[in-house]
C-alpha positions in Angstrom: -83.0 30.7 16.8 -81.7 32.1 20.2 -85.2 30.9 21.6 -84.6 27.3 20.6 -81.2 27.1 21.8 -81.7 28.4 24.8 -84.5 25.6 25.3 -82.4 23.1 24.1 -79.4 23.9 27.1 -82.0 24.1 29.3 -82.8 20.4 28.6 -79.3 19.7 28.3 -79.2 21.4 31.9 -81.3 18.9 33.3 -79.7 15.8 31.7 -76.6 17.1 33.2 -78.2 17.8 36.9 -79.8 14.0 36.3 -76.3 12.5 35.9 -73.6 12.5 39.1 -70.4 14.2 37.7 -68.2 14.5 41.0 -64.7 15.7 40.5 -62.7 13.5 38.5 -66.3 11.4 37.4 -67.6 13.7 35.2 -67.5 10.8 32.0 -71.0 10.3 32.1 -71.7 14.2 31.5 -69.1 14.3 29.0 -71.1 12.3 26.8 -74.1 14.4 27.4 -72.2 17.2 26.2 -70.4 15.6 23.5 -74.1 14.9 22.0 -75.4 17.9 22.5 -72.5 20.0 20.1 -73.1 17.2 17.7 -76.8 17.4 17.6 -75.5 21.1 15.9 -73.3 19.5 13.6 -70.1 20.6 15.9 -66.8 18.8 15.5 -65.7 18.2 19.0 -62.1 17.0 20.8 -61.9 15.6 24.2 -59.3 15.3 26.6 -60.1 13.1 29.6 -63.6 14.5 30.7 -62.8 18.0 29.3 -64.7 18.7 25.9 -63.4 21.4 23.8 -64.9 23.2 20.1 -63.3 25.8 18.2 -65.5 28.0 16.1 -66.3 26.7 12.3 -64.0 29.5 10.5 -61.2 29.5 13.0 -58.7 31.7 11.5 -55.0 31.5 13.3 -54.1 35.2 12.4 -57.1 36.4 14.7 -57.0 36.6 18.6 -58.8 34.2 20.1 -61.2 34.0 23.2 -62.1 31.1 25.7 -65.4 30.2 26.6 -64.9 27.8 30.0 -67.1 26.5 32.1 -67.4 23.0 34.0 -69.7 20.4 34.5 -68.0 18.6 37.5 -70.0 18.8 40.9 -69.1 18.6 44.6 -70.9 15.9 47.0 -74.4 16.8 48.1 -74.7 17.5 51.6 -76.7 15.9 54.4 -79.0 19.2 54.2 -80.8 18.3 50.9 -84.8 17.8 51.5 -84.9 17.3 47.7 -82.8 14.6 45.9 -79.7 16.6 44.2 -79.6 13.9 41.2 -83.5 14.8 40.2 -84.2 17.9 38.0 -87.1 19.7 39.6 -88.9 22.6 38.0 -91.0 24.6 40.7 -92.1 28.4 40.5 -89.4 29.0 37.8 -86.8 27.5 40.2 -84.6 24.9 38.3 -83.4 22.1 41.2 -80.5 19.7 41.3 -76.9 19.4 42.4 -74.8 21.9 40.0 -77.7 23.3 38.7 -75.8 27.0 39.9 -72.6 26.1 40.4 -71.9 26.2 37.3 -74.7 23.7 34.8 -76.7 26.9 34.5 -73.4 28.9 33.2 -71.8 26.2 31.4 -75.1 25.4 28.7 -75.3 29.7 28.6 -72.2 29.8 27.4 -72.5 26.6 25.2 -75.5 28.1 23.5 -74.0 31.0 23.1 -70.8 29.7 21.1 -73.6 27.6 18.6 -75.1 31.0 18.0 -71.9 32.8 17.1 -70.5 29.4 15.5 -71.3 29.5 12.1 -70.2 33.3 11.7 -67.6 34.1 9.3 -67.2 37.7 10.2 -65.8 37.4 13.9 -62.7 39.6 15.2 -62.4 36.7 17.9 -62.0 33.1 17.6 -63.4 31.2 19.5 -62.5 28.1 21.4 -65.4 26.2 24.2 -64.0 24.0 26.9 -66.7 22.3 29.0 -64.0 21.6 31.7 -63.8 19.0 34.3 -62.7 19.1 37.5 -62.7 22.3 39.1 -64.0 21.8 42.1 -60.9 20.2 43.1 -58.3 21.9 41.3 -57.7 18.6 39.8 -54.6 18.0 37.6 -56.9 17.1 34.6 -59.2 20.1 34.4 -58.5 23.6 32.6 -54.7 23.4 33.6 -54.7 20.4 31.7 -56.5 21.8 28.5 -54.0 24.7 28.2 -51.4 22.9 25.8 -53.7 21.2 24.1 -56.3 24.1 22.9 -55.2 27.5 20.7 -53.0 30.2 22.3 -55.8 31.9 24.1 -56.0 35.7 24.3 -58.8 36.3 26.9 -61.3 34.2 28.9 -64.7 34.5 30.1 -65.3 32.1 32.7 -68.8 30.7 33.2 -70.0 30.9 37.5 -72.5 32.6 38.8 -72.1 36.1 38.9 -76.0 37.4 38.6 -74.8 38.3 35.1 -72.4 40.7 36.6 -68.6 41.5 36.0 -66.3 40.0 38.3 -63.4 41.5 37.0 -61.0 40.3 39.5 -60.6 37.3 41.3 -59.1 36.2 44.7 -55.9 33.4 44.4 -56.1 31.2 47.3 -53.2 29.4 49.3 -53.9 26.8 52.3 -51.1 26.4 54.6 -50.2 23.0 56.4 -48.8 24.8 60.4 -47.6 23.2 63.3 -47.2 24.8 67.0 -44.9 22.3 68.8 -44.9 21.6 72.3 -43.2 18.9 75.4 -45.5 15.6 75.7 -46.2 14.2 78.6 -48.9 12.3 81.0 -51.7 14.9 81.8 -51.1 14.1 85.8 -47.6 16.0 85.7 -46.8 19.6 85.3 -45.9 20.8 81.6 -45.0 24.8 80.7 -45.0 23.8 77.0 -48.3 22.5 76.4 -48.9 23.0 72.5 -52.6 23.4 73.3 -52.1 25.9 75.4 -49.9 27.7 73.2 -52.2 28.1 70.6 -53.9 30.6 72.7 -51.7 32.9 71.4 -51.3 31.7 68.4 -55.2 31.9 67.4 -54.6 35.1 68.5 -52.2 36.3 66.5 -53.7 35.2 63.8 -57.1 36.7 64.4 -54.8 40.1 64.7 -52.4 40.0 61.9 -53.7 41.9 58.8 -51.9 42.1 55.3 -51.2 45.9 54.7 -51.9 46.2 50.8 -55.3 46.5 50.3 -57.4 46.3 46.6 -59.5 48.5 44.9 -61.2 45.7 43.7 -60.8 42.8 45.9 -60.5 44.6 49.2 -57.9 42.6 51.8 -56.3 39.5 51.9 -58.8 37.2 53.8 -57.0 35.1 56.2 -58.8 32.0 58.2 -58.1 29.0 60.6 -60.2 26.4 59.5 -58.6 23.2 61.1 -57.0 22.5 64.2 -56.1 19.1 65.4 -54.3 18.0 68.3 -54.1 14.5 70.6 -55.3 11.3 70.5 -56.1 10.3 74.2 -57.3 11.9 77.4 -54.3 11.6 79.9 -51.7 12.4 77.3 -50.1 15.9 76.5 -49.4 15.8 72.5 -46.5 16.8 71.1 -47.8 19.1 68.3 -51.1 20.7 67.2 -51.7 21.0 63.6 -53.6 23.6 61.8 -54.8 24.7 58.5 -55.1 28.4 57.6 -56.7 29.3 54.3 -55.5 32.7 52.9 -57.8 34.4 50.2 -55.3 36.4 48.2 -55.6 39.9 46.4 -54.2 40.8 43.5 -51.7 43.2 45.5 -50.0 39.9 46.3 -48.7 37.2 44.3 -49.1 33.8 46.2 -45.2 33.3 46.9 -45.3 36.3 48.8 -48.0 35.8 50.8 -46.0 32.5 52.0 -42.8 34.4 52.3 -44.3 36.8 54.7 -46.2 33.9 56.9 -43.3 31.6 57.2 -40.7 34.7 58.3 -43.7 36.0 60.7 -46.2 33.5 61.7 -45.7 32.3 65.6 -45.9 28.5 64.0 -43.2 26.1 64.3 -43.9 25.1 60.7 -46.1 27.0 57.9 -46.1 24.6 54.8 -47.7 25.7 51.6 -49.5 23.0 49.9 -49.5 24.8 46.5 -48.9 28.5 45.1 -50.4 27.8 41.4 -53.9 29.3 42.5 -52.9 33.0 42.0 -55.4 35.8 42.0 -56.7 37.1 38.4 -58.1 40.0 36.9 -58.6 41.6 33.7 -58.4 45.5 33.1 -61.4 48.1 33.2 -61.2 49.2 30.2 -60.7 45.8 27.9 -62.7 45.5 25.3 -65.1 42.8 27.4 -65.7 44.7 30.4 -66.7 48.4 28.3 -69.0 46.3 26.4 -70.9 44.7 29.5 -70.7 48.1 31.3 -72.5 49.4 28.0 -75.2 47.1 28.4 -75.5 48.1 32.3 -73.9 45.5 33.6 -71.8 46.2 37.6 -68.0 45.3 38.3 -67.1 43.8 40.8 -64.4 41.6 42.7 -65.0 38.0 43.6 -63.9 36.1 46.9 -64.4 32.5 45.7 -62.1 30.6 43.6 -62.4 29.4 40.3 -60.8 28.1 37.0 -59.5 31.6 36.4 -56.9 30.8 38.5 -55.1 28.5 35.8 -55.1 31.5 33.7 -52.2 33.7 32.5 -54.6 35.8 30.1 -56.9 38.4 31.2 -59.9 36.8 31.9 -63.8 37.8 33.1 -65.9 35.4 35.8 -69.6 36.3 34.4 -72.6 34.1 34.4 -75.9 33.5 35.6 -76.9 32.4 39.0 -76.3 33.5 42.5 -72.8 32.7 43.9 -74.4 32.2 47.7 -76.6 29.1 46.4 -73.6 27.6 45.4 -72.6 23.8 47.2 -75.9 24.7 48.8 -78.6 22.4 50.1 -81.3 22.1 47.8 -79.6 24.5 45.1 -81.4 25.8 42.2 -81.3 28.5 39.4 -84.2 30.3 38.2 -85.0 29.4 34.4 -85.1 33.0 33.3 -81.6 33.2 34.8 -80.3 31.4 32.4 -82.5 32.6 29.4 -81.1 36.2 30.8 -78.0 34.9 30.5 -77.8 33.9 27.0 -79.4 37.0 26.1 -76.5 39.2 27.6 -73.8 36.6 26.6 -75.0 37.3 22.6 -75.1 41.2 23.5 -72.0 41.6 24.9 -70.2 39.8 22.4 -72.3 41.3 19.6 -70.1 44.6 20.5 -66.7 42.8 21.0 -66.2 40.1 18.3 
């Protein structure tokens, strides 16, 4: 049985890799996925472009656990030598846009909730959302899905983890700045030229450092990534604007990492643009993570972002694929990735529900 699923989300894989599902388009891919559950006789909802399954002998006096993944994709960029939208099999490499980030998790865990589907023994129920658009923390992804599917108790969230335990996850918060300054024509003298200023401003950033540190996620991460300032040659501006991206531990919740940035930052300005992407983790010694460390799987904490961030319940990021070939050019996963990946999905929850 587990054989012929796992062949079967492979070929789903490659549907899904063969149809362009950018943030907020992901309709097309829906339907793949909508056919696929109902090719196992699976009752299926869908909410936008998110798909969602509960498990055939849900029972509301059990806890229940989440099985998320998406099927939305960024763009391709210009550094593809393959085309993204064609599914390319070569030395046990599996090529196409979202093929790792996160296709490749997404059908593992959807063949893993048709092999536990049927079973009326569970501890867990269990609830599948093939969610859309996570890669731009879009209004009508997982956030979305959270009033509409069962209360849920605990996640495991589908990216690539190489079948590892990322059992905490970094929040994220991108600040809007500004380091004001006197305009004026570039042929007169000018003390209070923003540019100039943000010397020392760049500076201070570079310097500054967050003092609680994680066990698991290390230090709050804390980058300029935009800077923007003038529009002609003989012309001071009046401003420079920048954008800082702050990677957030789970020492810190996300409004005080704003508090402390605003009351100490050298910027005129430091606007938040959201604080709803908090940091996640789930504890050591839940049920999940004991039963992937008993099969040999490594903890771990993750620096990129995901749908865990949505997430009041403990939650796990585990799945197959590399998280460094993700929005890659040319990305692939390797087929026995994802045939691992099953494999270790049914184990672990073989012990847990």
């Amino acid at each position: 049985m587990v054989e012929k699923i796992t062949q079967s989300a492979i070929d789903l894989l490659k549907k899904l890799i063969e149809t362009p599902s950018f943030s907020s388009e992901e309709d097309q891919t829906a339907m793949h996925i909508e056919s696929w559950l109902s090719s196992y006789d699976i009752p299926w909802k869908r909410e936008n472009n998110n798909i969602w399954a509960v498990n055939k002998y849900f029972d509301e006096q059990k806890p229940t656990l989440l099985l998320n993944s998406h099927h939305d994709t960024v763009k391709p960029n210009n550094g593809y030598s393959k085309d993204p939208f064609k599914a390319t099999v070569e030395g046990g490499r599996l090529y196409g846009l979202g093929s790792n980030d996160a296709g490749g998790c997404l059908v593992s865990l959807m063949a893993t909730f048709v092999y536990f589907y049927g079973r009326e023994d569970l501890k867990y129920n269990m609830v599948l959302v093939a969610s859309a658009e996570e890669e731009s923390s879009g209004d009508n992804g997982l956030n979305s899905m959270l009033s509409v599917i069962p209360d849920i108790d605990v996640a495991i969230v589908g990216e690539p983890t190489l079948m590892h335990l990322a059992v905490a996850e970094k929040g994220l918060v991108v600040f809007d700045a500004l380091v004001k300054g006197t305009p004026s024509h570039a042929a007169h003298p000018n003390d209070n030229n923003p540019i100039y200023k943000l010397i020392d401003v760049l500076k201070w950033f570079d310097d500054f450092s967050f003092e609680k540190k994680s066990e698991a996620l290390g230090a709050v991460k804390m980058t300029v990534t935009q800077v923007n300032a003038g529009k002609q040659h003989n012309a001071v501006p009046s401003e420079v604007s920048m954008v800082i991206d702050v990677r957030v531990n789970d020492c810190y919740s996300n409004q005080e990492i704003a508090d402390i940035l605003i009351l100490s930052s050298p910027c005129d300005s430091m606007v938040p643009r959201g604080l709803s992407l908090n940091s996640s983790s789930i504890p050591v010694d839940h049920a999940l993570v004991q039963a992937g460390l008993a099969i040999g799987r490594k903890t771990y904490g993750s620096p990129t972002l995901s749908d865990q961030s949505v997430l009041s319940c403990p939650s796990l990021k585990l799945g197959p694929g590399d998280s460094t070939r993700s929005h890659s050019a040319d990305e692939f996963i390797y087929i026995n990735e994802i045939e691992e990946g099953i494999s270790i999905y049914i184990e672990l929850l073989e012990k847990v529900v």
